[in-house]
Structures are given as structure tokens and as C-alpha cells.
N, C-alpha and C positions, 0 to 999 in steps of 0.2 A: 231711713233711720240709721243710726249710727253703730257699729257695728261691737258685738261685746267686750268689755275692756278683758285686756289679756296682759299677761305680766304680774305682778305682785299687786298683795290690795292695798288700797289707798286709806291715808286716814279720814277718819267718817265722824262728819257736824250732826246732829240729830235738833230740828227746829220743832216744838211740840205745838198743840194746839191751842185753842182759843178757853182760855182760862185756866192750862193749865200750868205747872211749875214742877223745876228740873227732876226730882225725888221720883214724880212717878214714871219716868223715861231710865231708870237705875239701871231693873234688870236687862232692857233691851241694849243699856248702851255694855254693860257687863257681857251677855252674851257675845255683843259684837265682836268688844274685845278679845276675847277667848278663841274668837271662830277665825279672826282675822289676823291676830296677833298685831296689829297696829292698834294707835291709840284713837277713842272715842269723846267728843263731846258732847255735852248738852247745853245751848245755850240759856243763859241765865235772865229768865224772865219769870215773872210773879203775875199769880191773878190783876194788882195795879195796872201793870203792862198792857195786856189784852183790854182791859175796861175802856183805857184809851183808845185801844187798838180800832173804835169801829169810825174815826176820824183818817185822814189822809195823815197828821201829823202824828200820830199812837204808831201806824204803822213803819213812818220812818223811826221812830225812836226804837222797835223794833228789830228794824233793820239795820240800822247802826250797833247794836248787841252781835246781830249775826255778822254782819260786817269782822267784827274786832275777834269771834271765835274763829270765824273763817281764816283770816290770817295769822290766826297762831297757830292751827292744825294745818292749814299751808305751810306756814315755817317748819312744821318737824317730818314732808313731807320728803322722798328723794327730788321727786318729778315736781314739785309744787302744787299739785293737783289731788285734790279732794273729793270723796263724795259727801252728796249733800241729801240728808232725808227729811221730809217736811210731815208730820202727822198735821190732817187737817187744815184747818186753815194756814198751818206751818208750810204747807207742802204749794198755796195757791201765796204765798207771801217768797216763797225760795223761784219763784218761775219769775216775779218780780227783780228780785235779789240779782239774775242772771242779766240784765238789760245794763249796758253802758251809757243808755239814754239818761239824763239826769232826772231824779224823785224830789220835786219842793228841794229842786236847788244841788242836792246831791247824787253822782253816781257813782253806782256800787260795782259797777263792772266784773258782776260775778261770774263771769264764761270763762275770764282769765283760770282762776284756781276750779272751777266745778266741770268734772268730767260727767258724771252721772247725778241726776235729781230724781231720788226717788217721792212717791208723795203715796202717803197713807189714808185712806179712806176723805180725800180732800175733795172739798165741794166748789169744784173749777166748773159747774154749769149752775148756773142760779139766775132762774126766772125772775124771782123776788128776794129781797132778804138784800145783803151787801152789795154798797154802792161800790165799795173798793173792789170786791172779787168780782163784781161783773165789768169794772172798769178795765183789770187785771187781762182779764180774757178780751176786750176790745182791742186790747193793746197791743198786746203778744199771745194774738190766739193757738190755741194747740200746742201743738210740740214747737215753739216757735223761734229757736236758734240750734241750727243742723249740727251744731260743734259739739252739742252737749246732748248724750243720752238720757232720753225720758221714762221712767217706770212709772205705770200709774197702779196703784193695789187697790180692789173694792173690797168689802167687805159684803156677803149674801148671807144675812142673819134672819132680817123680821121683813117679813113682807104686811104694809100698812093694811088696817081695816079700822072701819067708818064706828066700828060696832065691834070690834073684837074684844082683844083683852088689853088690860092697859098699856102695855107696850106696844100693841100693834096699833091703838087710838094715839099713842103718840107719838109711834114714830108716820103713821097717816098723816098728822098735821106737818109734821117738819117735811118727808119728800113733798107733800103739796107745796109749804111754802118755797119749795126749790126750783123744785119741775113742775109743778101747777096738776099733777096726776098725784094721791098719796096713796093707791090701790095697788102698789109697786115693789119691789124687792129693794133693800138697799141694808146699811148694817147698823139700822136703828137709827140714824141720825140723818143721813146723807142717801140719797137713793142711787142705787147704779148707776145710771143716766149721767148723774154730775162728779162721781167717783173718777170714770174712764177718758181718760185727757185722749182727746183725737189725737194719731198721730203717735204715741207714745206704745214702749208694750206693756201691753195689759193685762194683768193678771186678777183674776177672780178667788177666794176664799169661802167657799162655803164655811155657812154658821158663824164666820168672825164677826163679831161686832164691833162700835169704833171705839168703846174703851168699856173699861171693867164697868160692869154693873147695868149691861145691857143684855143680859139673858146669857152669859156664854164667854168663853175667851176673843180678845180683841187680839190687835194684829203685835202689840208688845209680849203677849203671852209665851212663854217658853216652848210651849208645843205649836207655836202657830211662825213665829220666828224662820225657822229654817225652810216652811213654806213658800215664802218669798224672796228669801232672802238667797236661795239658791236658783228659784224658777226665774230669779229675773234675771239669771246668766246662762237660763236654758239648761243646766244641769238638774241632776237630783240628788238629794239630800246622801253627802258621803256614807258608807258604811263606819260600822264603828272600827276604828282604826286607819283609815283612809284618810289623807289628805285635804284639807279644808282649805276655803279659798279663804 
């Protein structure tokens, strides 16, 4: 594994999940800002975006967005080098992102500008469900180009039941349709299992879930930010008045 960046921080792409749109990535890309004093994006994609997204061609047209953010946050960079954070399916499309292999014709050659990818409660093991992310992982399984650091974040919110309450009946049916067990831990959406990218390091969140409105604060939340965001450089969270990375 690659060892943690050291030096000034980098400016930081933030690629959101599957349905959603840049407005609710504000405070986290806000926060960043502040924490790192470099500038933050959110690449601009809309509900449309994603709809297409569960074809091979949705996701290039996705990845051409990221593509065009990635080299403008390269451009205001010293070093050229970027971090890159994927929530969700964001995070299983930025692992793609990094391959110089060509996608339906185009590559994106993102090892060049991405120093670290982080991925947010992203579903990189799937039994069933998407043909792309389990293709995604045939491809470039794991942590699978040594140049670039991997952070994988899960979220430990709702553990599924068959018979619970309705959040645990549903998030039971989504880890089952993931990992084929929904009896499981994961952050309502996504069960641990397919959270924890081999190979990458991995950090765990009790009670986060993967976005607002799943019992609790998700991993954008103000108080749940500086959990990860400092554990994934093996530090902890500065004191008030201390120095921030």
C-alpha cells in the first residue's frame, strides 16, 4: 500500500452517488475547504445522469463530467495531483476513472492527476445487482494500480432483519441483493462486505449511514467528516487551534 501523502494538501473532486446531484455534497465540499484551504469540487451531474448511468454508455458520459472536473482541479494544483473521493456508486466509477485502458473507445488515464481515491460507503462487491460494478471489480480488482492510494469508508448503521423494523426489512433486502446474506451489518444500503475494497485502508464508522435519512448521520454529516477524513492519514482529529491538514 502506498504510503500517506505528506506535504501540502491537494485539491479535492468529490464524484457523488447514484441519483444524486451536486447541492447535497455543499457542506461536505465546504467543510473540506476550510479544513484544507485548497479548493473543492463537485462534479455536476443530475438525477438524468445516473438513470442512464446503469448502461456501459451513462457511465462514460459520466465519466467524461469527471474527466473535465478532474483537469480543472489539476490545473489549480502545484504538483498536478489531486484527490479524488467517490460516495457510492461515485467511489466504484473513480476506481474505473483511474485505468489508461480505453472505456467504449475512450481513456481517462486517471493515475496521471489522482494521488489518493477515496470511496464512501461504495458497493465494490456485488453478488447481484450491477453489471458494470461487478464488471468494474473483474477488471481492476482491489486496490488495483500501486501508484494511487486507496481509502475505503463503511458505514455500521442498521444491521438487516427479515422481520424487523422497516429500515432493517430494507436494508435486509438490499445487503442480500449484494452479498446474498441480508442478516448483516452495513449503513443501510450497502453491507460491510462490499463497503471494504481489498487491499485498500479501511476504515469503519459506527452508526453512519449512507445518506441522510437512513436512521442517523451519514458520512457527509459535519460531525462525522473529520472521522475519516483525518483517520485516513492515521492522525486524529486536531485540537481546537492546531493545525489541520
Amino acid at each position: 500500500m502506498p504510503e500517506p501523502e505528506s506535504g501540502p494538501a491537494l485539491p479535492i473532486v468529490i464524484l457523488g452517488g447514484f441519483l444524486s446531484v451536486p447541492r447535497i455534497y455543499a457542506p461536505m465540499r465546504d467543510w473540506l475547504a476550510q479544513c484544507t484551504k485548497q479548493p473543492v469540487w463537485v462534479v455536476e451531474t443530475g438525477v438524468h445522469d445516473w438513470l442512464k448511468g446503469v448502461r456501459a454508455e451513462g457511465w462514460a458520459r459520466i465519466l467524461d463530467r469527471l474527466e473535465r472536473t478532474v483537469h480543472e482541479a489539476a490545473g489549480s494544483s502545484p504538483t498536478g495531483r489531486i484527490t479524488l473521493i467517490g460516495h457510492s456508486a461515485g467511489g466504484v466509477m473513480g476506481r474505473l476513472f483511474l485505468s489508461p485502458t480505453p472505456f467504449l473507445g475512450r481513456s481517462y488515464a486517471g493515475l496521471e492527476p489522482v494521488t489518493h481515491l477515496i470511496t464512501l460507503g461504495s458497493p465494490h462487491y456485488n453478488l447481484r445487482g450491477s453489471r458494470m460494478r461487478r464488471w468494474v471489480e473483474k477488471q481492476y480488482p482491489g486496490s488495483y494500480f500501486p501508484s494511487v492510494r486507496y481509502t475505503s469508508v463503511a458505514g455500521k448503521a442498521i444491521r438487516g432483519r427479515r422481520r424487523g423494523s422497516p429500515g432493517e426489512r430494507w436494508a435486509y433486502a438490499c445487503y442480500r441483493r449484494l452479498c446474498g446474506d441480508g442478516n448483516v451489518w452495513g449503513d443501510g444500503l450497502v453491507p460491510l462486505s462490499s463497503q471494504l475494497l481489498s487491499g485498500s485502508q479501511q476504515i469503519t464508522l459506527e452508526g453512519v449511514g449512507h445518506f441522510t435519512g437512513f436512521g442517523g448521520p451519514w458520512y457527509g454529516s459535519p460531525s462525522i467528516l473529520p472521522r475519516w477524513w483525518y483517520t485516513r492519514m492515521g492522525n486524529r482529529q486536531p485540537q481546537h487551534g492546531q493545525g489541520q491538514d
